[in-house]
N, C-alpha and C positions, 0 to 999 in steps of 0.2 A: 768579632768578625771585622776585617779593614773595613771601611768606608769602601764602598763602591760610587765612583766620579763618574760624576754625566755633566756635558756642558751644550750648549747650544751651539752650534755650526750655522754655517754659511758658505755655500759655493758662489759667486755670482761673475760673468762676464757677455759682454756684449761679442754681439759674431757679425761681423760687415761682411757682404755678400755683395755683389751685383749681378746685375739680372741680365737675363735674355730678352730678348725682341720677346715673345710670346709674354713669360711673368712683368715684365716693363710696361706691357699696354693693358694687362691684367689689372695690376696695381694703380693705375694710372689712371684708369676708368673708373677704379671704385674712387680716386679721387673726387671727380665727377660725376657721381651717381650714375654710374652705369657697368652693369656686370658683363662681362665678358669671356665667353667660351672658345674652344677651340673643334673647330668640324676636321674629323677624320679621312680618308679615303673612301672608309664602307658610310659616312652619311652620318656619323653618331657624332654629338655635340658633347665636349668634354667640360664640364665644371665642378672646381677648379681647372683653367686650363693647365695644360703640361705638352712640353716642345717633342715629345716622341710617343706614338701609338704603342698604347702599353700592350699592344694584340702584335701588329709587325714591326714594331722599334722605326716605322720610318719617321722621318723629323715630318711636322705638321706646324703648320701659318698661315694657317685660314681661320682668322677671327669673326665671330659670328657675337651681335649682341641678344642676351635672353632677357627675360623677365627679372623683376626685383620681387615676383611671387612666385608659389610653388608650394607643395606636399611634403610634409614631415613624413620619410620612408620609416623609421625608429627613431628611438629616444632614448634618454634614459635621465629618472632625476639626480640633480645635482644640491640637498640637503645642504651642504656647508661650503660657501663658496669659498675659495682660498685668494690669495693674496695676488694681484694680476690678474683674475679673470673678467669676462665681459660686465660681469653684473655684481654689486655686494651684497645682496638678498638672493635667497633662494631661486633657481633655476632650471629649465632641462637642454642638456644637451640633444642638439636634434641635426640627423642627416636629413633634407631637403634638397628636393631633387624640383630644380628652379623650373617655370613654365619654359618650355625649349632646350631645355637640357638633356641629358640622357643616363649622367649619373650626379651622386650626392654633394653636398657642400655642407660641411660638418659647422654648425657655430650654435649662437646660444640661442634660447627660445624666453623670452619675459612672459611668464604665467605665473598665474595666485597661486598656482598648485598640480602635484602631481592630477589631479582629478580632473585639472584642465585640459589636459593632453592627451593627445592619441593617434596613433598613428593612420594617415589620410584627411588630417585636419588640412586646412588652408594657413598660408602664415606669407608674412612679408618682410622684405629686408626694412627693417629702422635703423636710417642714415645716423651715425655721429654729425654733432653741428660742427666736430672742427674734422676737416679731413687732409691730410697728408699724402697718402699714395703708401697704405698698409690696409690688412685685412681687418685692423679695428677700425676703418673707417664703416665698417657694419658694423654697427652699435652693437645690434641682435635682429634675430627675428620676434615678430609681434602675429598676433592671430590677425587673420584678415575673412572675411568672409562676400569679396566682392566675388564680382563676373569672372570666373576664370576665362572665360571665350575673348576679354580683354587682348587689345596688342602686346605681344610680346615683349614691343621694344621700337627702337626708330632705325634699327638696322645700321647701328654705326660699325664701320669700320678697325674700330683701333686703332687707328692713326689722330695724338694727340698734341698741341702743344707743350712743352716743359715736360716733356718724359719722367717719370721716374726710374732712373739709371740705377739706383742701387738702395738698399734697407740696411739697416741696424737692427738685430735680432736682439732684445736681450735673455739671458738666460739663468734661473737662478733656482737653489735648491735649499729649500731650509730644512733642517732636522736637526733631532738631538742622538749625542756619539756617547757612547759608554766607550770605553776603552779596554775592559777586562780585567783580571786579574793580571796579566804579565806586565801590561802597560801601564797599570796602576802603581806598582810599583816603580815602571822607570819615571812616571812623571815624579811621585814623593820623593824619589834619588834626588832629580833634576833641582830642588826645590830647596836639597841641602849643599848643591853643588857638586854633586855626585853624579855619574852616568853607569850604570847596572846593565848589562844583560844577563843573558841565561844559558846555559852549556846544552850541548846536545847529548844524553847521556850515552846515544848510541854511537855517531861520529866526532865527538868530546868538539863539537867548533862551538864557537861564543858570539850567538847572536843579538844585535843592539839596531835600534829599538827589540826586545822581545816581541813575541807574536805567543807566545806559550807552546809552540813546539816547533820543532825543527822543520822548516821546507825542505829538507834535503828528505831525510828517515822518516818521518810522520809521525814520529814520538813524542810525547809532551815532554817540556822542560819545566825544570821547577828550582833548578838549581839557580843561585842569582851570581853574578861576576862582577866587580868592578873595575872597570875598565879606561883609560885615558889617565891623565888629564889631556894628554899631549894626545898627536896622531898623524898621518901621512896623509894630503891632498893624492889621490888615486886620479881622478881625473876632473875637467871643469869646465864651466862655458863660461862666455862673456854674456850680460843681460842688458841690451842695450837700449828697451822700449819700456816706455815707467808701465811700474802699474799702478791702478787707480788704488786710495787708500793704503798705500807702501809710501810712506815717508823715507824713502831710499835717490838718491840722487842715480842717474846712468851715466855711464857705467860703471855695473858691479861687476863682484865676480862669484859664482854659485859653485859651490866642489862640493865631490864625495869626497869624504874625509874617513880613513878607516880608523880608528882609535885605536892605541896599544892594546894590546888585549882581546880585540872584537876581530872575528871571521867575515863579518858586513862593513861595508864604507854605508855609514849614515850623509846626509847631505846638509852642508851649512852654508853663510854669506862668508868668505872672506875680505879682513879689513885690516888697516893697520901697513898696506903695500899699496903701492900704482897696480891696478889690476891687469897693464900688459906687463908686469913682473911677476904674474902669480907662475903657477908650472905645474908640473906632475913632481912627485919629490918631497914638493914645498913642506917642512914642517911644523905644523901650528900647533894651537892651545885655545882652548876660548876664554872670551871674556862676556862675563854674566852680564846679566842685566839688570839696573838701578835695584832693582826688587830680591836679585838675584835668584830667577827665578828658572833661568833657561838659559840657554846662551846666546849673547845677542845675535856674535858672529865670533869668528876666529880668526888669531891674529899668528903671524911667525915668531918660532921662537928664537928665532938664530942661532936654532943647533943646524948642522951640515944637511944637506938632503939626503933624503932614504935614497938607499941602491933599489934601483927598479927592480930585480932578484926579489927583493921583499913585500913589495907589494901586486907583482903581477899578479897573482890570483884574486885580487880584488876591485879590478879592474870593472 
């Protein structure tokens, strides 16, 4: 049996957002230890706040402050904490519906144990000692078993110094990727310098990367092609904002590239040219990499450019 390959992956990027008047004095307050809702038109206190009544969609900005306590409505436990969450020991996720509130506020609960928890317990927000103007500036919540008949609050406004204008979200997804059998074998091609796809038995087109059967027909394919070395740039963008961990200078230039032989424009870097000379036409070749193990990028071969005729369908 071939070797079935598995490797570890990685997605990860940040998303910058800025905020409204309503999420900005939200944020901003938990800076400051102090949570802040939003009062609707029928009377009902919204936390987390949100800038539209999820009942009439009209916009709302009437900031009202609640309690840093409140009722766990549900839970549920959290056995293995993952990478990024509030806590590195075991936890429960708990909605809590804050004193003056009127709905939930989903974050973490610090307990010894599922045993500890239940829903109609008492709990309080545990500030982070370093806070920023983000929802991890709630550490978690913690059991509490004071007075609830407690003030609510001191009634602030939302009106703060040094607003928080805008976050950095970051966002990242780890797992492990099998490839399959059809891709398995293109990476082992790739590895002799080779690029393979597969024929469609029913409309004969020659797909690269493989997927193991045709997206047109829904047939598997098994047959294997080899296909390039050479190929037509189909179309291409300019890339003109680095990315993090791309040891690549801006600007490049990113094209689908259909390979001789292949029904699909796979996509690669083009290099080897001033990237405002690249084109539609352009016909390259790649150049492996130290390891020769993939293609770095591709470069022109200074043969004439393809007539547009030939590769319109792979536009």
């Amino acid at each position: 049996m071939p070797e079935v390959l598995k490797a570890p992956l990685v997605v990860e990027f940040h998303f910058t957002r800025s905020l409204g008047p309503v999420q900005s004095a939200f944020l901003t307050g938990l800076r400051e230890r102090v949570v802040l809702g939003v009062r609707t038109g029928d009377g009902r206190t919204l936390v987390p706040p949100v800038e539209y009544d999820p009942v009439t969609a009209e916009e709302i900005r009437d900031l009202v402050e609640v309690a840093p306590t409140g009722t766990v409505t549900t839970w549920a436990w959290n056995h293995e904490p993952r990478r990024g969450q509030p806590l590195d020991t075991p936890f429960a996720w708990v909605l809590v519906q804050l004193d003056g509130a009127d709905t939930g506020l989903l974050h973490a609960l610090d307990a010894p144990g599922p045993e500890a928890v239940h829903t109609g317990m008492r709990v309080r927000v545990r500030w982070a000692e370093e806070r920023s103007g983000a929802i991890t500036d709630i550490a978690c919540f913690e059991p509490y078993d004071g007075d609830p008949s407690e003030p609510t609050g001191r009634g602030h406004d939302g009106r703060f110094e040094d607003m928080v204008t805008g976050i950095v979200a970051p966002a990242r997804l780890d797992y492990v990727y099998s490839p399959g059998r059809a891709q398995s074998a293109y990476i082992n091609a790739l590895s002799e310098q080779r690029t393979v796809g597969e024929r469609c038995p029913s409309c004969r087109k020659v797909y690269v990367p493989p997927r193991g059967a045709c997206p047109t027909c829904g047939v598997a394919t098994s047959e294997q092609v080899e296909v390039g070395p050479g190929g037509t740039v189909t179309t291409y963008c300019i890339v003109n904002i680095k990315a993090k961990n791309l040891d690549i200078e801006v600007p490049y230039v990113y094209a689908h590239i259909a390979l001789d032989g292949a029904d699909l424009a796979l996509h690669g870097r083009i290099g080897g040219i001033p990237y405002d000379q690249v084109r539609m036409g352009l016909r390259v070749e790649p150049v492996w990499t130290a390891g020769g193990r993939y293609p770095d990028h591709y470069r022109p071969t200074g043969e004439p450019d393809a007539d547009y005729e030939m590769y319109k369908e792979l536009l």
